[in-house]
C-alpha positions, 0 to 999 in steps of 0.5 A, a space after each residue: 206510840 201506840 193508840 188509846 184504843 190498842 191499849 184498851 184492846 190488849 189491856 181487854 185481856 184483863 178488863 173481862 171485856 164484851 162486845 155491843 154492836 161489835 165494840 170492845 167494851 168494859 166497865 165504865 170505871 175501868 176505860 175512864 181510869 185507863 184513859 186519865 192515867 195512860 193517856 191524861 184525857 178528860 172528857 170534852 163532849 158528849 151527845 146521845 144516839 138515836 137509840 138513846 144511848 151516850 157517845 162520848 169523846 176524851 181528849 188529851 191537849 197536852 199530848 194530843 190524843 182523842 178517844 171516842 166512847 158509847 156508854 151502854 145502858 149497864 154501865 159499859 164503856 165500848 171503844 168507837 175510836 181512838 187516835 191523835 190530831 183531833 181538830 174541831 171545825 167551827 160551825 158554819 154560820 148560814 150564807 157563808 161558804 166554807 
C-alpha cells in the first residue's frame, strides 16, 4: 500500500507544489480532497507551532492511516508525514509511573 504521503508526493506533479521549511506543500482544498477521498481521513487534532503556524493530523479509523500537516499562513497544506498504526498514549496522570 503505498503511504498518504508518497501519494501526495507523486500526485505534486499535478498539484503545482512548494516547498516551506522543506516540505511539500499545496493548496489546502487540494491535499484535504486528497486525503478524504483517497485515504477516507478526517481530521482528528490540531495545535499550533511556536511560530504561529497550525499542524494538523488526519486519520483514517477504518483503514488505519494517519497523515500529519502544516497549514501555511497562504493557505498552503505541507505533508509533515504520513503512515499507518497511529496510536494515542493517554496522558499520564501526576505520580504515577508509566
Amino acid at each position: 500500500m503505498i503511504s498518504a504521503a508518497a501519494a501526495i508526493l507523486v500526485a505534486g506533479l499535478v498539484w503545482q507544489v512548494t516547498h516551506v521549511h522543506g516540505l511539500k506543500c499545496a493548496k489546502a482544498e487540494t491535499v484535504e480532497k486528497h486525503l478524504q477521498s483517497r485515504y477516507g481521513e478526517a481530521r482528528v487534532s490540531l495545535g499550533v507551532t511556536t511560530e504561529g503556524l497550525l499542524v494538523e493530523r488526519w486519520e483514517s479509523l477504518e483503514r488505519g492511516t494517519w497523515t500529519l500537516l502544516l497549514r501555511t499562513r497562504d493557505g498552503k497544506l505541507c505533508v509533515i508525514g504520513a503512515g499507518t498504526g497511529w496510536r494515542t498514549i493517554p496522558l499520564r496522570l501526576r505520580g504515577t509511573s508509566v
